[in-house]
N, C-alpha and C positions, 0 to 999 in steps of 0.2 A: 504494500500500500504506500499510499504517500505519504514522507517527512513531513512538509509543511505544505496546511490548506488555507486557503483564503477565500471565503465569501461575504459578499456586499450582499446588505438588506437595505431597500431603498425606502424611504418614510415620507408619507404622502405630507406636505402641509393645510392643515385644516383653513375655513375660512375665516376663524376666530384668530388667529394668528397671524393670517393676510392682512387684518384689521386693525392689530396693533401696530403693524409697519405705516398705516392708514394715519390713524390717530397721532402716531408720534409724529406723521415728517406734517400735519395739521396744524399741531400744539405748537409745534417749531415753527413754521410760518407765522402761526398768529400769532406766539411772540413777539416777532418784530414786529407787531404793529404798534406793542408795547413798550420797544424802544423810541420809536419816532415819537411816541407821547411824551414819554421822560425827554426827550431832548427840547422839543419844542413845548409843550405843556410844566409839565413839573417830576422834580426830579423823583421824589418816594412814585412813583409809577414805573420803576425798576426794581423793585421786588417785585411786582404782576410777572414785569419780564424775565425771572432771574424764575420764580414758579413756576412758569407756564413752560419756559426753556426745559427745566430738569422732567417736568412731567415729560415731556416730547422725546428727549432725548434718554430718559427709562423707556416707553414704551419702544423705542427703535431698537434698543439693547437687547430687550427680549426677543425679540423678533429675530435680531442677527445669531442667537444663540441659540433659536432654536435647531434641532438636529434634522440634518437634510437626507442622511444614511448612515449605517453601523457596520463595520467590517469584524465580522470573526478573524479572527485568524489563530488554528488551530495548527501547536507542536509535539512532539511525541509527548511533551512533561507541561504543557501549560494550554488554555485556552485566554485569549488579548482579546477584550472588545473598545475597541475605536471607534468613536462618534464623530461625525463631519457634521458641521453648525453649517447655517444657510450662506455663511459668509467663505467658507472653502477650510478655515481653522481644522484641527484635527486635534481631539484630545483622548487620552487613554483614558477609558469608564473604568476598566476592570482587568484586572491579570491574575487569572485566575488557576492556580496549581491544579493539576488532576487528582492528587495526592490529597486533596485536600474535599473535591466531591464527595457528598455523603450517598445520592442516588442525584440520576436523572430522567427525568418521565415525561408524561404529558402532561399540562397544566390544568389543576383541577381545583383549585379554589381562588377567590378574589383575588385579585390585585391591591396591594395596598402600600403606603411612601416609605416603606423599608424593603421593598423590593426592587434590584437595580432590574431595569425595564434597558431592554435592547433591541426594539422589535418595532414594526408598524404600529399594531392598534394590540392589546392583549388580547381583545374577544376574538382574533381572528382565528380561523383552522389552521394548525400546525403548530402551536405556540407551547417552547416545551418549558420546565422548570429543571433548572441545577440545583440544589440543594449541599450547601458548603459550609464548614467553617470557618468564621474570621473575629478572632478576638476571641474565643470562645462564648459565639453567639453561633446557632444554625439562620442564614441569609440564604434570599432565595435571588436567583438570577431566573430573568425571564425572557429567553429568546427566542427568534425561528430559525435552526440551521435547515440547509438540507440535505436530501437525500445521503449524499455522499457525505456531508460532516457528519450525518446522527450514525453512519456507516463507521467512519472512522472513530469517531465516541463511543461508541457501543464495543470497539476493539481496543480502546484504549484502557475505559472504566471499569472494563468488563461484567461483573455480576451488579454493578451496582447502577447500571442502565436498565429501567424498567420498561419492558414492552408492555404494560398493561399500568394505564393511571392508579390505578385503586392502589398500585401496590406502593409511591411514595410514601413517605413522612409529611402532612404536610404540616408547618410552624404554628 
């Protein structure tokens, strides 16, 4: 089999996040409408513009940071998930030992903000869970590999790859 695998999971941008990019390059325009007032108006009419700037220029932020796709990349001793932001950035989510999975299955209960998420949407079909120590806490990771990486996991983790959901731990 193969050394080292690499697969991209592409992540759709919703339209609620489309909106933030909306809003913030807005708040940023109609700021300066707030500068022109403090200059020719009065000057305390630059904190409007100094508020209005930071709200504009948060909501752009979120926007640029949101994840545009996730790269597995699977080695015989670790599995790396890499996040690409809308802006092209690339940062490591997660490096995660194999040595260190407890099981991995199908995913079979909610999603919730202790779960590092590495995938489209969680409710979709195929969406597995790792099940790992870190800190001496059990965290779950939530991703889609495919065909050939749950191939290759399943030869890596060996007995503690679960072909059947039910048979997880779940946290």
């Amino acid at each position: 089999m193969t050394e080292q695998y690499s697969q991209t999971v592409e992540v759709s941008v919703t339209s609620k996040t489309k909106a933030k990019q909306w809003i913030g390059i807005a708040a940023t325009l109609f700021s300066l409408g707030f500068l022109m007032v403090t200059i020719f108006v009065a000057w305390y009419f630059v904190f409007c513009f100094l508020a209005i700037l930071a709200v504009g220029v948060t909501y752009i932020h979120f926007y640029n940071v949101t994840a545009k796709e996730y790269t597995y990349e699977l080695s015989p001793t670790r599995l790396v998930i890499v996040k690409k932001d809308l802006m092209g950035r690339q940062r490591r989510v997660l490096l995660l030992l194999l040595e260190d999975v407890q099981s991995i299955g199908l995913m079979d209960a909610l999603a919730d903000e202790s779960d590092a998420v590495a995938c489209n949407a969680v409710h979709d079909v195929g969406v597995y869970q790792a099940l790992y120590k870190e800190n001496d806490r059990t965290r779950r990771l939530l991703f889609a590999p495919d065909d050939y990486m749950l191939a290759l996991l399943k030869d890596r983790v060996g007995e503690k790859f679960c072909e059947d959901y039910r048979e997880t731990d779940v946290i």
